[in-house]
VEXMIVEX-32299 format. One record per residue: residue in three letters; x negated, y, z of N, C-alpha, C in turn. Coordinates in nm, 4 decimals. Layout:
VEXMIVEX-32299
+------+----------+----------+----------+----------+----------+----------+----------+----------+----------+
! rest !      nxx !      nyy !      nzz !     caxx !     cayy !     cazz !      cxx !      cyy !      czz !
+------+----------+----------+----------+----------+----------+----------+----------+----------+----------+
!  ALA !        X !        Y !        Z !        X !        Y !        Z !        X !        Y !        Z !
...
+------+----------+----------+----------+----------+----------+----------+----------+----------+----------+
***
This chain:
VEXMIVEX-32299
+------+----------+----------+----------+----------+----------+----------+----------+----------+----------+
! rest !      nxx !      nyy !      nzz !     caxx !     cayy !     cazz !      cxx !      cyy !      czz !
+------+----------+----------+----------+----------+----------+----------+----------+----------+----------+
!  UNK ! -22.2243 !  -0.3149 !   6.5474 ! -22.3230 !  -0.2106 !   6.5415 ! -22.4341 !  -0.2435 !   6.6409 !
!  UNK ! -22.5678 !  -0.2031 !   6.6284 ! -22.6264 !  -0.2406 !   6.6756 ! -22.7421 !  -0.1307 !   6.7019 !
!  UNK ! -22.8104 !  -0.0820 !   6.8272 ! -22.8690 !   0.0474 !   6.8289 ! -22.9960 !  -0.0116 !   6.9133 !
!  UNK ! -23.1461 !   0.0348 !   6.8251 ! -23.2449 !  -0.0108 !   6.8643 ! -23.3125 !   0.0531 !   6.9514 !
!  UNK ! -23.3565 !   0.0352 !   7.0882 ! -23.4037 !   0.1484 !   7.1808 ! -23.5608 !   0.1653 !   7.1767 !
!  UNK ! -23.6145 !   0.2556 !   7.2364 ! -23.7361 !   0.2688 !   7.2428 ! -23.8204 !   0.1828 !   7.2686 !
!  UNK ! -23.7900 !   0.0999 !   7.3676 ! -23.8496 !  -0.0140 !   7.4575 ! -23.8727 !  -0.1711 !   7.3467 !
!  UNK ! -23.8308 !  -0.1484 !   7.2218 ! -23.7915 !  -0.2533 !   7.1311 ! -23.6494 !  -0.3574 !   7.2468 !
!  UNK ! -23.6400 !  -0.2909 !   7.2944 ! -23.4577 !  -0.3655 !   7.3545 ! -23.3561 !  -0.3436 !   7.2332 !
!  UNK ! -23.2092 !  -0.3859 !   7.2819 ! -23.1241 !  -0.2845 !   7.1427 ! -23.0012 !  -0.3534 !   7.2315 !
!  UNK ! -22.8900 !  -0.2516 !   7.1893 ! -22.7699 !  -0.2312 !   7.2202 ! -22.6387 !  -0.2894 !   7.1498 !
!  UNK ! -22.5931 !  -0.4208 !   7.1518 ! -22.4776 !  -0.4318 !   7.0872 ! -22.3410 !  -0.3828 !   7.0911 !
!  UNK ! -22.2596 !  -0.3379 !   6.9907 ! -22.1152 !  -0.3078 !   7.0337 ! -22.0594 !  -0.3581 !   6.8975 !
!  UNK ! -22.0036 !  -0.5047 !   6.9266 ! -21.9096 !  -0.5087 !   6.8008 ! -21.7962 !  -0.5766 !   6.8186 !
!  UNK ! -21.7057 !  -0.4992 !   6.7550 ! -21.5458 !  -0.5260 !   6.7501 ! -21.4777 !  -0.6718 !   6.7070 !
!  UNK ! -21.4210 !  -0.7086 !   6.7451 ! -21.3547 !  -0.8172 !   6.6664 ! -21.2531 !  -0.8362 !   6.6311 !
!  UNK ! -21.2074 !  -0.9085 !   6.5158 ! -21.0407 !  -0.8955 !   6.4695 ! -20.9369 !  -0.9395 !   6.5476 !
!  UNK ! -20.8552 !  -0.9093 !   6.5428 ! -20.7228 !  -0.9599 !   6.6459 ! -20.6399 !  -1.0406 !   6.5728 !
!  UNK ! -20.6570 !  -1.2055 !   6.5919 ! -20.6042 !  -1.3040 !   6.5223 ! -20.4614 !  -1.3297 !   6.5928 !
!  UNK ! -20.3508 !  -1.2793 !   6.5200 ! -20.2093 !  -1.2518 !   6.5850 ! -20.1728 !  -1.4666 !   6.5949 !
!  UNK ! -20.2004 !  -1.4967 !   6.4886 ! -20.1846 !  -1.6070 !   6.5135 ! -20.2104 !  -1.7314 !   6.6199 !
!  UNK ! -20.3540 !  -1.6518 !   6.6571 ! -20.4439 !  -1.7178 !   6.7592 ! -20.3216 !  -1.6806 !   6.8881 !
!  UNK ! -20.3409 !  -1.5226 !   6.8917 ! -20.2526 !  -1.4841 !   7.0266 ! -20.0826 !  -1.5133 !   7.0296 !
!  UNK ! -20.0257 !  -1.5991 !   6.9957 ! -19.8868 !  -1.6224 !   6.9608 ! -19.9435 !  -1.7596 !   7.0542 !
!  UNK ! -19.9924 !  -1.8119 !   6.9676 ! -20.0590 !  -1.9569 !   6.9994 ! -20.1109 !  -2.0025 !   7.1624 !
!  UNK ! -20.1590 !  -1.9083 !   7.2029 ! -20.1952 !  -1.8556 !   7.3170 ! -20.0902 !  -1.8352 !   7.4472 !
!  UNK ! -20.0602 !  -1.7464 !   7.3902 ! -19.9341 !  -1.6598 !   7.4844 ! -19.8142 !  -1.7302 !   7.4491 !
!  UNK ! -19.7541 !  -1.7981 !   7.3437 ! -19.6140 !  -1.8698 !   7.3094 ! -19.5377 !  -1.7010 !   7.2822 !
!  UNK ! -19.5772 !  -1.6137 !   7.3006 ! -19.4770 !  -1.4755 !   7.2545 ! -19.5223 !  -1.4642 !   7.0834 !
!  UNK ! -19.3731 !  -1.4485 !   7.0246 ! -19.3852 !  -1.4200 !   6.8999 ! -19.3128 !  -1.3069 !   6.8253 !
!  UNK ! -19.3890 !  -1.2267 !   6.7422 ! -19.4230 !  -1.1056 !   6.7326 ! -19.2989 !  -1.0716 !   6.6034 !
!  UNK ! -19.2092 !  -1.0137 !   6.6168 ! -19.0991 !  -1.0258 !   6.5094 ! -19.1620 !  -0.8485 !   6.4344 !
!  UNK ! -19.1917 !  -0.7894 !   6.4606 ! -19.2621 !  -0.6486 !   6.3888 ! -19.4206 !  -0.7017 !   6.4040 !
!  UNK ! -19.4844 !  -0.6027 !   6.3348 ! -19.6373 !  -0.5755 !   6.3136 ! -19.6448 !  -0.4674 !   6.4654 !
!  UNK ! -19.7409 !  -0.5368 !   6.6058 ! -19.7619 !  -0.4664 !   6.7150 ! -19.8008 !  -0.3732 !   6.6914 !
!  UNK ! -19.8055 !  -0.3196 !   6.7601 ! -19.9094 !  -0.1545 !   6.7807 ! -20.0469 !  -0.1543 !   6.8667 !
!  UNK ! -20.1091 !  -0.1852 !   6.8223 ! -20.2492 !  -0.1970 !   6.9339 ! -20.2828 !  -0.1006 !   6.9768 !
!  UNK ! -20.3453 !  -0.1013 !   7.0825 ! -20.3822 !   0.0072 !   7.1933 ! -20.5533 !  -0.0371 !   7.2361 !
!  UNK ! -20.5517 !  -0.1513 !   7.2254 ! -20.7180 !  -0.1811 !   7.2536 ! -20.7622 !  -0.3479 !   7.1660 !
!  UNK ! -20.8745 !  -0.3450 !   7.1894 ! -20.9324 !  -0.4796 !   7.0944 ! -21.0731 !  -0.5179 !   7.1460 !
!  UNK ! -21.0576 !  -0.6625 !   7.1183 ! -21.1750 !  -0.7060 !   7.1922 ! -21.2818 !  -0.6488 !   7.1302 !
!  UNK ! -21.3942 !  -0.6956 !   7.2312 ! -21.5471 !  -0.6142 !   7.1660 ! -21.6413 !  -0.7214 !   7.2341 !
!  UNK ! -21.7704 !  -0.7017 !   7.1793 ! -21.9025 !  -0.8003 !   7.2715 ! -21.9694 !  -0.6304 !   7.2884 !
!  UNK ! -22.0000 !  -0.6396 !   7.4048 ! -22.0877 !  -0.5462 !   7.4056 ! -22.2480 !  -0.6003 !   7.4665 !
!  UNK ! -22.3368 !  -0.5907 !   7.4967 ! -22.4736 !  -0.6444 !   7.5198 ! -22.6088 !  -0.5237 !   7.4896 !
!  UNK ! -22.6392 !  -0.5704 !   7.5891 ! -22.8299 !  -0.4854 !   7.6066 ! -22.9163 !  -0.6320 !   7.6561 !
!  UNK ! -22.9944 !  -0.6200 !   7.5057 ! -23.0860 !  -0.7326 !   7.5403 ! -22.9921 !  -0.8411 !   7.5385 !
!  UNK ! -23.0466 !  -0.9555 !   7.6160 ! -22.9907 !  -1.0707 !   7.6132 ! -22.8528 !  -1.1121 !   7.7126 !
!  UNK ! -22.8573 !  -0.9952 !   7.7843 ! -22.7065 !  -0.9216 !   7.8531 ! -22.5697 !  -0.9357 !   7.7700 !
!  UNK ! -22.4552 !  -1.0072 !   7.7966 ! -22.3649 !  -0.9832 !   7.6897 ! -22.2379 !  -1.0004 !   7.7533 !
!  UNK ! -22.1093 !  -0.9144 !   7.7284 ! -21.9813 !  -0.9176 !   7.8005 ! -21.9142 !  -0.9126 !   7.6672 !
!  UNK ! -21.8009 !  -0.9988 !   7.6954 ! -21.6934 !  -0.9475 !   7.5898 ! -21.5761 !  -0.9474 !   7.6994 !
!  UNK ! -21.5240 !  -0.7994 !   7.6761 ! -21.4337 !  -0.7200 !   7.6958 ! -21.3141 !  -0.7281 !   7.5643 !
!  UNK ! -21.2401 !  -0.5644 !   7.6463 ! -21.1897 !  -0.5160 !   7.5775 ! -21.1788 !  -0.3929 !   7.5757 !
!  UNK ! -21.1725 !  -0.3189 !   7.4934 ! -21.1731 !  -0.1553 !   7.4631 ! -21.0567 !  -0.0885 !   7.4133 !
!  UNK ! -21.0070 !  -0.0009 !   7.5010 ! -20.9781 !   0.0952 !   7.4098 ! -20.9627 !   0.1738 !   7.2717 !
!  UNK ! -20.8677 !   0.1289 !   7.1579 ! -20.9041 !   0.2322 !   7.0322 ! -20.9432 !   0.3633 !   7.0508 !
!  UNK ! -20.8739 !   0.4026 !   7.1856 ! -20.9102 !   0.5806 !   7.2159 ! -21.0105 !   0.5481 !   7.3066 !
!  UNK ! -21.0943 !   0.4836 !   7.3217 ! -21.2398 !   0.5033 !   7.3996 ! -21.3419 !   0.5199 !   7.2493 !
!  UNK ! -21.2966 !   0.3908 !   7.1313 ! -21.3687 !   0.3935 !   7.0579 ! -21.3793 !   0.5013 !   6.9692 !
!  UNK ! -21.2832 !   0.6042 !   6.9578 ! -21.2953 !   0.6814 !   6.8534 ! -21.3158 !   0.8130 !   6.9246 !
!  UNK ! -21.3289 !   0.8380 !   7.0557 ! -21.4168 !   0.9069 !   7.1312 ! -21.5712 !   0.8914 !   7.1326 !
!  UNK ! -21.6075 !   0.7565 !   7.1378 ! -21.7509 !   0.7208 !   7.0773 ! -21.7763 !   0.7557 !   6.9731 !
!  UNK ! -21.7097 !   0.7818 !   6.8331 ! -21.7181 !   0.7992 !   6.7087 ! -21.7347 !   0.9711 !   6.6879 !
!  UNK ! -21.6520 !   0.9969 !   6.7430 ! -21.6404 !   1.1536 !   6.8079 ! -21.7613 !   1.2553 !   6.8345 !
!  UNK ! -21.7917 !   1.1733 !   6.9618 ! -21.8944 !   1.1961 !   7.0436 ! -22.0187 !   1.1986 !   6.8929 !
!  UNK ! -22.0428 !   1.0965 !   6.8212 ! -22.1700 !   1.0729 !   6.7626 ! -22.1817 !   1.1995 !   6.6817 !
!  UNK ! -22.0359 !   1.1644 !   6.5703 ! -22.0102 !   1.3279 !   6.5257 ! -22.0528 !   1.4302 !   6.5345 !
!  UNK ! -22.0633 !   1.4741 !   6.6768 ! -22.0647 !   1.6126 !   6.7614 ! -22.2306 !   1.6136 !   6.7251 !
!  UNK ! -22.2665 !   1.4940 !   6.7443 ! -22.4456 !   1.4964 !   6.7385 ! -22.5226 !   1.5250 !   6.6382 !
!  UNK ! -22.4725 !   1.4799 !   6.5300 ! -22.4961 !   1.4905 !   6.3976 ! -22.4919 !   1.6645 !   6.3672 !
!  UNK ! -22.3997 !   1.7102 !   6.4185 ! -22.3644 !   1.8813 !   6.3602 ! -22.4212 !   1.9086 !   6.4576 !
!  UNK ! -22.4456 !   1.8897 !   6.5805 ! -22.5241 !   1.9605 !   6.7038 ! -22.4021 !   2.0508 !   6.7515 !
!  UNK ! -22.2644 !   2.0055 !   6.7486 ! -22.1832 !   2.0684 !   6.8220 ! -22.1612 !   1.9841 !   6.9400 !
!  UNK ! -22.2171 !   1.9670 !   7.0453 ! -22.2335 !   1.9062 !   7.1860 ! -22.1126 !   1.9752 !   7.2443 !
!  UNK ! -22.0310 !   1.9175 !   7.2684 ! -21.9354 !   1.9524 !   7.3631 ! -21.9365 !   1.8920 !   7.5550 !
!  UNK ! -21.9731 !   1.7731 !   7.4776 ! -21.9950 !   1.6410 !   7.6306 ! -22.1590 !   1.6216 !   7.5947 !
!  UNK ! -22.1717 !   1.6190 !   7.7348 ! -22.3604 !   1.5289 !   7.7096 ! -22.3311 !   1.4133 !   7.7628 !
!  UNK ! -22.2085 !   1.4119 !   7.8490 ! -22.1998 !   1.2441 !   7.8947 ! -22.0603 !   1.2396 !   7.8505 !
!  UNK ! -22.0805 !   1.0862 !   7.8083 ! -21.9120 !   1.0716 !   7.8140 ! -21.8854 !   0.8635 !   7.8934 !
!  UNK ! -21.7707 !   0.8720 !   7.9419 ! -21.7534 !   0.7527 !   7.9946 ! -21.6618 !   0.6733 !   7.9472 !
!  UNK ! -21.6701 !   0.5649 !   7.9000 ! -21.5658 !   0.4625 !   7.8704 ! -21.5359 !   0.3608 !   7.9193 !
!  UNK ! -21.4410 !   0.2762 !   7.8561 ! -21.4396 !   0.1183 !   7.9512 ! -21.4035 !   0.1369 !   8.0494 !
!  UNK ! -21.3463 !   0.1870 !   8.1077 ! -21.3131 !   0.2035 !   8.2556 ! -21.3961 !   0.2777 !   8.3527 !
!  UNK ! -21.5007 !   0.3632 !   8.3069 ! -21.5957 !   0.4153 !   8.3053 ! -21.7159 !   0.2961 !   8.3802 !
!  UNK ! -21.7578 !   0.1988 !   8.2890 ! -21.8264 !   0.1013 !   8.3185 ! -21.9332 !   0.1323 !   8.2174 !
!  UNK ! -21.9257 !   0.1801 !   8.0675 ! -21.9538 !   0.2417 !   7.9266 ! -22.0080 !   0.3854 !   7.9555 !
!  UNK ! -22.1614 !   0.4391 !   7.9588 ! -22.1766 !   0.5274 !   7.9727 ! -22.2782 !   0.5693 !   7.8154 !
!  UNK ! -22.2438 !   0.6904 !   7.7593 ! -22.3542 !   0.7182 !   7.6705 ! -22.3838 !   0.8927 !   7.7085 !
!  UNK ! -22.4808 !   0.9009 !   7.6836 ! -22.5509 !   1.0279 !   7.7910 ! -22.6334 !   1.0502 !   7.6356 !
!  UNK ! -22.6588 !   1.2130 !   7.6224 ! -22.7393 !   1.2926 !   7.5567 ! -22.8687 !   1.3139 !   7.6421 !
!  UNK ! -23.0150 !   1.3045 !   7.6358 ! -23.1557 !   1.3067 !   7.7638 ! -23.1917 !   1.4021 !   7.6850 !
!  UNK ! -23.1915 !   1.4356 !   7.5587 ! -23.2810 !   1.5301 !   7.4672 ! -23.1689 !   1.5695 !   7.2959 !
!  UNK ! -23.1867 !   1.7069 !   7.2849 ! -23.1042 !   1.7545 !   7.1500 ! -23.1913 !   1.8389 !   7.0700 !
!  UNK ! -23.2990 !   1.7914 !   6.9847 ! -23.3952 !   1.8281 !   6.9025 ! -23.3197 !   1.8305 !   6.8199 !
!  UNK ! -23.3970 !   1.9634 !   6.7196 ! -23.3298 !   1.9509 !   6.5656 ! -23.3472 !   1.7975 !   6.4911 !
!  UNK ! -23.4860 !   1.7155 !   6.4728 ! -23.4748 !   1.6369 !   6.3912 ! -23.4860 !   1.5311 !   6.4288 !
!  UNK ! -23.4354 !   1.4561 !   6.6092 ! -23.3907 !   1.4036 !   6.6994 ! -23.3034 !   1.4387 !   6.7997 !
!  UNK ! -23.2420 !   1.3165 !   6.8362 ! -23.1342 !   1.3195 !   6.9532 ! -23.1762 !   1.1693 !   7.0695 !
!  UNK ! -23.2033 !   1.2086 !   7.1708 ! -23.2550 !   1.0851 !   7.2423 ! -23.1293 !   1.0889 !   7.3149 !
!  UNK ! -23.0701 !   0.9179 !   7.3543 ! -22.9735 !   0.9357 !   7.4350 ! -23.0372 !   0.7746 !   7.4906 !
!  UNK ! -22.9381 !   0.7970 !   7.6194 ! -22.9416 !   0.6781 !   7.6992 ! -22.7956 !   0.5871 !   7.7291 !
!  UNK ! -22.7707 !   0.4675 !   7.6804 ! -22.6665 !   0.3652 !   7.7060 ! -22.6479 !   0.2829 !   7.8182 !
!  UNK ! -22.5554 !   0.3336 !   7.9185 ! -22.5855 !   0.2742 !   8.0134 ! -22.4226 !   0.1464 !   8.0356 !
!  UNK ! -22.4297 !   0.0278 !   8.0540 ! -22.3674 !  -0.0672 !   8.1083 ! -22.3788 !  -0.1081 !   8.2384 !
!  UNK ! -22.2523 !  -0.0630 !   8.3146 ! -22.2736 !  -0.0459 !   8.5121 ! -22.1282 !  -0.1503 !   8.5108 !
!  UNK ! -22.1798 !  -0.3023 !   8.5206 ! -22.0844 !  -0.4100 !   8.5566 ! -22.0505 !  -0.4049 !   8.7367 !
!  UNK ! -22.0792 !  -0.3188 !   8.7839 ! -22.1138 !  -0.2901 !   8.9556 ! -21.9711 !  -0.2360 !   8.9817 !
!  UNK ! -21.9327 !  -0.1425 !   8.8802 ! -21.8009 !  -0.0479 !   8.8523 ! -21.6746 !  -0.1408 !   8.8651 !
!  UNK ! -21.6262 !  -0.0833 !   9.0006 ! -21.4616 !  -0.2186 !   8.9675 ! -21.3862 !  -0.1584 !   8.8973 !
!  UNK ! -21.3509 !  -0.3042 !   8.8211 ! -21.2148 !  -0.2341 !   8.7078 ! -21.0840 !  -0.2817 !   8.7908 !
!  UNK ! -21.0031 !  -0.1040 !   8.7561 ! -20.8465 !  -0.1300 !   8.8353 ! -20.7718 !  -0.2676 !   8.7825 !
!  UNK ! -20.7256 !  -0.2954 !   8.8718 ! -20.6327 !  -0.4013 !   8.8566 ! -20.6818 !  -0.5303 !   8.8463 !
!  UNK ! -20.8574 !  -0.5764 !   8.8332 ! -20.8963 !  -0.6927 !   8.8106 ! -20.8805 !  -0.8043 !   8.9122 !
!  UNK ! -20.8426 !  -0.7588 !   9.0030 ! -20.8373 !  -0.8420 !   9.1445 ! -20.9917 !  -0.8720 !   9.2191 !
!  UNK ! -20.9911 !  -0.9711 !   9.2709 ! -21.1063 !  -0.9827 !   9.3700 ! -21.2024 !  -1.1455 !   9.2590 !
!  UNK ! -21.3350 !  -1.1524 !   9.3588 ! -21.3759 !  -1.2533 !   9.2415 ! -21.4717 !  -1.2875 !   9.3408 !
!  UNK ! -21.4985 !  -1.4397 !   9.3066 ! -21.5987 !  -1.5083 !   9.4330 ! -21.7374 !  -1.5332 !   9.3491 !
!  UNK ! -21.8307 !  -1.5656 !   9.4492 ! -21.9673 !  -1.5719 !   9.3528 ! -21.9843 !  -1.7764 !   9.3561 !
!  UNK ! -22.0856 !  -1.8664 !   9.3059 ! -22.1361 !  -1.9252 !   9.3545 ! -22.2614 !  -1.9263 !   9.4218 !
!  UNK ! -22.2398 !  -2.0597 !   9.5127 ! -22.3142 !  -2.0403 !   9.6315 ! -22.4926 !  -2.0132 !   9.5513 !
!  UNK ! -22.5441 !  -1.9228 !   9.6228 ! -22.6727 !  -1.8868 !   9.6262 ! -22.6886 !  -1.7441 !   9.5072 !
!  UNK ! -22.5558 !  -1.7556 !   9.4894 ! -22.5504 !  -1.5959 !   9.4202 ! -22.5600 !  -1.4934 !   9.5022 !
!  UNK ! -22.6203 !  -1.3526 !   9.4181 ! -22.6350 !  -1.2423 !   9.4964 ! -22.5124 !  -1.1556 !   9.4481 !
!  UNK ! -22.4929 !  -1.0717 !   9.4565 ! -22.3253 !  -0.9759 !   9.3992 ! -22.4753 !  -0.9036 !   9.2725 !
!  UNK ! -22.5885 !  -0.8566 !   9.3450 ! -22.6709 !  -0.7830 !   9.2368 ! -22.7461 !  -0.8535 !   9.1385 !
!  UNK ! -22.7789 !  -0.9940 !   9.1565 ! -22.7670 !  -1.0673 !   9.0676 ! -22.6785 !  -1.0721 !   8.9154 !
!  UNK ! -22.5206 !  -1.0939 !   8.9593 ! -22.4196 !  -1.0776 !   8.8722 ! -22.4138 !  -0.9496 !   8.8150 !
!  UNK ! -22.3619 !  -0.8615 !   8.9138 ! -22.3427 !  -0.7330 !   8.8960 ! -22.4235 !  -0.6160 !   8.8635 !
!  UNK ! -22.4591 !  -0.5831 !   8.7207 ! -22.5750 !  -0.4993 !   8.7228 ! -22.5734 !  -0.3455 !   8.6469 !
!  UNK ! -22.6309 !  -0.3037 !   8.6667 ! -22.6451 !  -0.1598 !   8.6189 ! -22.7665 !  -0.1375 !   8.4824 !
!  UNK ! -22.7273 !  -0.1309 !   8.3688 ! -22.8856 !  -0.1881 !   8.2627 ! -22.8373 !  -0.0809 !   8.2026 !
!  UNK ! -23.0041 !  -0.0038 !   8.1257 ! -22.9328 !   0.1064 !   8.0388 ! -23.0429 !   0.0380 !   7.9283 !
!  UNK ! -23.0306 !   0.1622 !   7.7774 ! -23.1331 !   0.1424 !   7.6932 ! -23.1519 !   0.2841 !   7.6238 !
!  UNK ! -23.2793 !   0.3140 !   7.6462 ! -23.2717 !   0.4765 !   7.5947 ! -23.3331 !   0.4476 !   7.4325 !
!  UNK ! -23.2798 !   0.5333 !   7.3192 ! -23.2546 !   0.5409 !   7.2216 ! -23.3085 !   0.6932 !   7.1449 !
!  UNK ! -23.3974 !   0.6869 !   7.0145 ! -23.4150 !   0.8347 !   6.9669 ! -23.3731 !   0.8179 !   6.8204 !
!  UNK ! -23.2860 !   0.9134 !   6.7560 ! -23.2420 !   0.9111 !   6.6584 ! -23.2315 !   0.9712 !   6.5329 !
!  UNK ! -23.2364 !   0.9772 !   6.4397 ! -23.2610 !   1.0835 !   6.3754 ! -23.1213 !   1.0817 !   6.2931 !
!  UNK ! -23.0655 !   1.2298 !   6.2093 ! -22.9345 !   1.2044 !   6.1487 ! -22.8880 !   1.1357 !   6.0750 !
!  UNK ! -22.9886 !   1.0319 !   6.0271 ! -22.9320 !   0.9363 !   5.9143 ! -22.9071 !   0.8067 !   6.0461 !
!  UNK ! -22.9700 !   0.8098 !   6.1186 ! -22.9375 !   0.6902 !   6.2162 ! -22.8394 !   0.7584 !   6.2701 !
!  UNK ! -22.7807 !   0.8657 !   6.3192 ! -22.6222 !   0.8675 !   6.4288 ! -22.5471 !   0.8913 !   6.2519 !
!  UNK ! -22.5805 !   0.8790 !   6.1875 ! -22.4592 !   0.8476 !   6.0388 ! -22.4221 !   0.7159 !   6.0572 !
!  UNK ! -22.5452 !   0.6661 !   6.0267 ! -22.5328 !   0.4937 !   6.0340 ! -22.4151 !   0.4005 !   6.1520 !
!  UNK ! -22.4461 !   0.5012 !   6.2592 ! -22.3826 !   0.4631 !   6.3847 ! -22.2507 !   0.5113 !   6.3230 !
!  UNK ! -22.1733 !   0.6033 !   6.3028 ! -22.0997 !   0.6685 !   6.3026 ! -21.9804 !   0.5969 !   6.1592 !
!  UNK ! -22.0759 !   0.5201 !   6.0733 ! -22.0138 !   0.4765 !   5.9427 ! -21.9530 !   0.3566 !   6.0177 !
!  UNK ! -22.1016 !   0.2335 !   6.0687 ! -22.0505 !   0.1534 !   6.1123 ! -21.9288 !   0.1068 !   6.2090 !
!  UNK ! -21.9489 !   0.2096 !   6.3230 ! -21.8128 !   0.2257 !   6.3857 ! -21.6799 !   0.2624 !   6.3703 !
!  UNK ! -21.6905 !   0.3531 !   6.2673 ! -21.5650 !   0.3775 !   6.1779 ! -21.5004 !   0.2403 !   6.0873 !
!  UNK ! -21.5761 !   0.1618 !   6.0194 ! -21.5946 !   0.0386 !   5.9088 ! -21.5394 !  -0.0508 !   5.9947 !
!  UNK ! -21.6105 !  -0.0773 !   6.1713 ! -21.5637 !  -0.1818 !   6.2462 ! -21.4254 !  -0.1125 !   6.2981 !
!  UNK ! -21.4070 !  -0.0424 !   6.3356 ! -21.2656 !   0.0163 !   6.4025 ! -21.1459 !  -0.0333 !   6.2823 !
!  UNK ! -21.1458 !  -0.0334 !   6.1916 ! -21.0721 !  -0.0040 !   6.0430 ! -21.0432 !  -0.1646 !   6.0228 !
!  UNK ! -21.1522 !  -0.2176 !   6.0282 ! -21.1386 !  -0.3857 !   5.9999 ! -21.0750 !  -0.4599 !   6.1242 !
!  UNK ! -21.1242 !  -0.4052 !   6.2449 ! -21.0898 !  -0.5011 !   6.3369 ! -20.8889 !  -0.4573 !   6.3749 !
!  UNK ! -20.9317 !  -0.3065 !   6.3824 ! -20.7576 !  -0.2619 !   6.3931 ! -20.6598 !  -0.3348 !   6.2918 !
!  UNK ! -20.6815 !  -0.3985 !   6.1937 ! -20.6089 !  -0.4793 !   6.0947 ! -20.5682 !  -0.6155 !   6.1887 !
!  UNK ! -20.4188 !  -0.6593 !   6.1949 ! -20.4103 !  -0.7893 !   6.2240 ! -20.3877 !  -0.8594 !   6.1374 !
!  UNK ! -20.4223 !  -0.9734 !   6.1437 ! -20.4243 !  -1.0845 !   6.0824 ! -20.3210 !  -1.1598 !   6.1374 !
!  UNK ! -20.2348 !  -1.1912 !   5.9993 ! -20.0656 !  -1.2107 !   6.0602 ! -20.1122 !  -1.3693 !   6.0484 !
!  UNK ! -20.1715 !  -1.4467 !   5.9720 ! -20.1705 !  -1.5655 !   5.9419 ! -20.3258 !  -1.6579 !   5.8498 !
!  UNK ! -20.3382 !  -1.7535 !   5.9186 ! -20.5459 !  -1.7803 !   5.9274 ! -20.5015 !  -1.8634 !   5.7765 !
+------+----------+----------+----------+----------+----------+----------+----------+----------+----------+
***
């Protein structure tokens, strides 16, 4: 999915399949049932900015949620946080025949359990580590669009692929 901001910047978030074969291959653990996933990789990116992670199914279908809510104008959250709260999407404006929101990616945010991490020499930590948003105005056929696509990618990527 891909969300175009005001600034002509734009926002990537897309899922990717979970190749069981790849991860057997990987890890040497082999999978005698069909797993149960709990999260799946993703690229996420603003601009020429790009991380691939991993997400949460219940972050993503809180995002899906969230868009939902926008579409009917039942706002429950104006912010909501994901990713470890590294994933921010914020409501700035709730017009009838717009919704402006702002996407913010804060790599500054330590994630539990990642351990510690060194820079190379002549690196800055704010260099690496940055805080980038992209503000966004929408109208209801665009948070549909958002809302199809993320559903379409959740559905495809949650499928494993037992064998390439």
């Amino acid at each position: 999915m891909i969300i175009r901001g005001i600034n002509d910047n734009e926002f990537t978030f897309t899922l990717n399949f979970v190749k069981l074969s790849k991860v057997c291959e990987q890890t040497g653990y082999i999978y005698t049932e069909k797993p149960k996933l709990t999260s799946l990789p993703i690229n996420l990116g603003i601009d020429y900015h790009i991380w691939q992670k991993s997400i949460l199914i219940s972050d993503i279908k809180q995002v899906i949620k969230w868009f939902e809510s926008l579409i009917l104008n039942n706002m429950t959250q104006e912010i909501i946080l994901i990713n470890d709260k590294q994933l921010q999407f914020e409501l700035l404006e709730n017009n009838t025949s717009y919704k402006k929101i702002r996407i913010t990616h804060d790599s500054s945010i330590p994630v539990p359990g990642l351990g510690g991490y060194s820079l190379s020499p002549g690196l800055k930590y704010e260099d690496v580590f940055k805080k980038l948003s992209i503000e966004s105005e929408m109208n209801t056929s665009e948070l549909q669009r958002i809302v199809d696509e993320l559903t379409n990618e959740l559905n495809d990527s949650n499928r494993v692929v037992w064998k390439e």
